[in-house]
C-alpha positions in Angstrom: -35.4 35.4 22.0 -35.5 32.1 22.0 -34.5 29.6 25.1 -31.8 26.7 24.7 -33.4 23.0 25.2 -32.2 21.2 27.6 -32.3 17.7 25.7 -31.3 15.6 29.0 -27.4 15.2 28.1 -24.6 16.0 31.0 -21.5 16.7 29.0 -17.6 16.9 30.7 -17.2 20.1 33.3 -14.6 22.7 31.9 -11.2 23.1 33.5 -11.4 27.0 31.7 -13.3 28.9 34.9 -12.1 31.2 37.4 -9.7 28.6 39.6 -8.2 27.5 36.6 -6.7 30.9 36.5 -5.4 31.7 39.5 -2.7 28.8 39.3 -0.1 31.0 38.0 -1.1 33.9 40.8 -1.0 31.4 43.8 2.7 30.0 42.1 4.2 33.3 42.2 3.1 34.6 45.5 4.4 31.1 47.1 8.3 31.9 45.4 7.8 35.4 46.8 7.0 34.1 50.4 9.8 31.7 49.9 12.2 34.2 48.8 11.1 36.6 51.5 11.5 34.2 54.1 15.1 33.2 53.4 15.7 37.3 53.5 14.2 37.0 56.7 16.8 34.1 58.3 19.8 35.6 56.6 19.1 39.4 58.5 18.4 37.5 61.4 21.5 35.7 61.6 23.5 38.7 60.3 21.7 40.6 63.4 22.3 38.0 66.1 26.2 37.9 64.5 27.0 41.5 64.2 24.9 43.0 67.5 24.0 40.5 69.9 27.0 40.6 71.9 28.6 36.8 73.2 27.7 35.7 76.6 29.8 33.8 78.4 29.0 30.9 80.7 29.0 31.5 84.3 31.9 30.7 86.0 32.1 28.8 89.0 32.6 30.5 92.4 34.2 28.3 95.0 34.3 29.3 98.4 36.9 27.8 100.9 36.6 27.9 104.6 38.3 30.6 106.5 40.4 29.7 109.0 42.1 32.4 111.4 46.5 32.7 110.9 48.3 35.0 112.2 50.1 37.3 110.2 53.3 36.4 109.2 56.5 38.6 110.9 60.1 37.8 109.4 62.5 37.1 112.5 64.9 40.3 113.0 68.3 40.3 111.3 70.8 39.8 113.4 73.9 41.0 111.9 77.4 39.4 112.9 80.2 41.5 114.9 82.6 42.4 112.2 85.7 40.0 112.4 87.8 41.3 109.6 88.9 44.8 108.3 86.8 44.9 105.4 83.3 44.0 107.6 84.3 46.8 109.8 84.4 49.5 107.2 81.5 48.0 105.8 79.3 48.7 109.7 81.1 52.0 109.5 80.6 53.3 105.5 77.7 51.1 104.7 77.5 52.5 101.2 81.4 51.2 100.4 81.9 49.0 98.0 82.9 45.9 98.9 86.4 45.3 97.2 89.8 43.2 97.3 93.0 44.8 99.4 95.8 45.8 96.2 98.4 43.1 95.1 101.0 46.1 95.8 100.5 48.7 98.1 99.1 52.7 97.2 100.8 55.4 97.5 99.4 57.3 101.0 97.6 60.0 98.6 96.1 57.3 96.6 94.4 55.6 99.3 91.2 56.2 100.6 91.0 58.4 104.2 88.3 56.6 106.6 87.7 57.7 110.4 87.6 55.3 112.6 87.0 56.2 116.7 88.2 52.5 117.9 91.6 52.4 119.4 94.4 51.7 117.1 97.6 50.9 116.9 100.2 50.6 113.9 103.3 47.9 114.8 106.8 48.3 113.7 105.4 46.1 110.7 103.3 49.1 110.0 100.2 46.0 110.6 97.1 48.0 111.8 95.8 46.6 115.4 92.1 47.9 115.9 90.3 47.3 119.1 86.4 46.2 119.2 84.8 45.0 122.3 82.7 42.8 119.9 86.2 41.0 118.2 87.9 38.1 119.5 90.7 38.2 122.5 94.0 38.5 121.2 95.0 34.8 121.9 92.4 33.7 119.0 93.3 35.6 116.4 97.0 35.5 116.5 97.8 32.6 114.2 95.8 34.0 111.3 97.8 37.5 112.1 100.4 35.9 111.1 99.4 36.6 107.2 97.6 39.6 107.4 97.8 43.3 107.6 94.8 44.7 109.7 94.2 42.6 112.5 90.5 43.2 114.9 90.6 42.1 118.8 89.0 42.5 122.0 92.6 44.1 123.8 93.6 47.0 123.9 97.4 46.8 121.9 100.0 48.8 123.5 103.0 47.7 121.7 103.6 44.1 119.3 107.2 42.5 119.6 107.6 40.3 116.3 110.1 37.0 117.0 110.9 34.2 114.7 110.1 30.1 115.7 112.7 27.8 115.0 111.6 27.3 111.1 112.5 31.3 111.0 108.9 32.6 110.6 107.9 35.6 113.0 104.9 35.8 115.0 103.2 38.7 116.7 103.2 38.9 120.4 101.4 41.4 121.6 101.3 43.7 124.6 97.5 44.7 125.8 96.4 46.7 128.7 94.1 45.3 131.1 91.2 46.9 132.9 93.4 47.2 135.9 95.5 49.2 133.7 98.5 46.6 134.0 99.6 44.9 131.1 100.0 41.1 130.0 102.1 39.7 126.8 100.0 37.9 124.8 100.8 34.3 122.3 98.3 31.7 120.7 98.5 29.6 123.9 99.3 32.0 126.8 98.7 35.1 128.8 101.5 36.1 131.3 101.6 39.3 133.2 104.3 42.3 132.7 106.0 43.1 135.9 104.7 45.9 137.5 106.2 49.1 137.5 105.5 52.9 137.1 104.8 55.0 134.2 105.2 52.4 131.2 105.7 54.5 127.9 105.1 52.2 125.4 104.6 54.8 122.6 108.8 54.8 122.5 109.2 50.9 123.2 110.7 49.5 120.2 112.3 45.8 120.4 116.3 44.9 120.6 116.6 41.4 119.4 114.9 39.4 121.8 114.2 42.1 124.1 111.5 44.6 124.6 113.1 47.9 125.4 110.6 49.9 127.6 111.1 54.0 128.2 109.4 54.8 132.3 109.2 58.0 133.8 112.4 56.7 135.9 114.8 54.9 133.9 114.6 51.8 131.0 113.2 48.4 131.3 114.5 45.5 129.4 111.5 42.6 129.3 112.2 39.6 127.7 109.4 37.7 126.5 110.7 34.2 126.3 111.7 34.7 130.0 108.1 35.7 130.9 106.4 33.0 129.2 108.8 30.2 130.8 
């Protein structure tokens, strides 16, 4: 075999060798890396997004200084005597409704029955007179009587003599026991003692004109109010 001169000429290097090759190789793994990196970010963010559960910031704790108060107590609830007839059955029957007295009066089986363990007494006006040691004295809530039907005072009524003023408009005046167990007649403006005498029976007293007629165990008395209060 024969061996190729070398005649001293350096020709161009070829471009046709091994590297030249490997171009294409090298381009696809780079798109490949590429393409497996942006897979990589997108399950990453779908991961954080779907699993990774949402923290929230801290919040703030402010502490104030304690100071020592004392606990707080509601005053007790003083409830008012009752001053009319509707407040008493209300202390009475507190479960009763509070209502409005009928333009026209009931029938006695269509009215309600109550109990009541104050002293009463029912006037020839058939007005109801109920005694409470918590109500006013008779003198202060005899011009509002006037207009009403159920009347509340401190004295003990043992009979009520009705006589008209000088417009014609008649006015209670009662007569109340005292704690003496004497008796005084009663207006808006006075208090005058009954005369004395024995065995009283009011329960039959009724009034003639401007009289009081007045049953004892003896005999009749005849008191005459305007003469008392003169």
């Amino acid at each position: 075999m024969s061996t190729p001169k070398f005649d001293g000429t350096i020709g161009p290097v070829s471009t046709k060798g091994p590297e030249a090759m490997n171009k294409p190789a090298r381009a696809t793994a780079a798109i490949i890396v590429f393409v497996v990196g942006i897979a990589v970010i997108i399950g990453a963010v779908v991961y954080f997004v779907a699993f990774v559960p949402e923290t929230k910031p801290p919040v703030a704790i402010t502490t104030q200084p304690t100071t020592a108060t004392a606990p707080a107590t509601s005053a007790p609830v003083i409830e008012a005597p009752p001053k009319t007839y509707g407040e008493l059955m209300k202390v009475n029957y507190p479960r009763l409704a509070s209502t409005q007295p009928m333009g026209v009066p009931l029938n006695y089986d269509e009215g309600a029955h109550f109990v009541l363990t104050d002293p009463i007494y029912v006037c020839s006006r058939l007005d109801l007179w109920i005694t409470r040691p918590t109500a006013d004295p008779a003198e202060k809530m005899l011009t509002a009587a006037i207009d009403e039907q159920t009347h509340l005072l401190r004295d003990v009524v043992v009979f009520v003599h009705w006589a008209p003023d000088e417009r014609g408009k008649w006015h209670p005046q009662p007569i109340v026991e005292r704690e003496d167990r004497r008796f005084s007649l009663v207006t808006p403006t006075a208090r005058v003692d009954v005369p004395d005498r024995d065995g009283y029976l009011w329960r039959r007293a009724f009034s003639w004109g401007q009289k009081i007629v007045v049953p004892t165990e003896s005999g009749i008395s005849l008191l005459t109010p305007a003469g008392l209060l003169r």
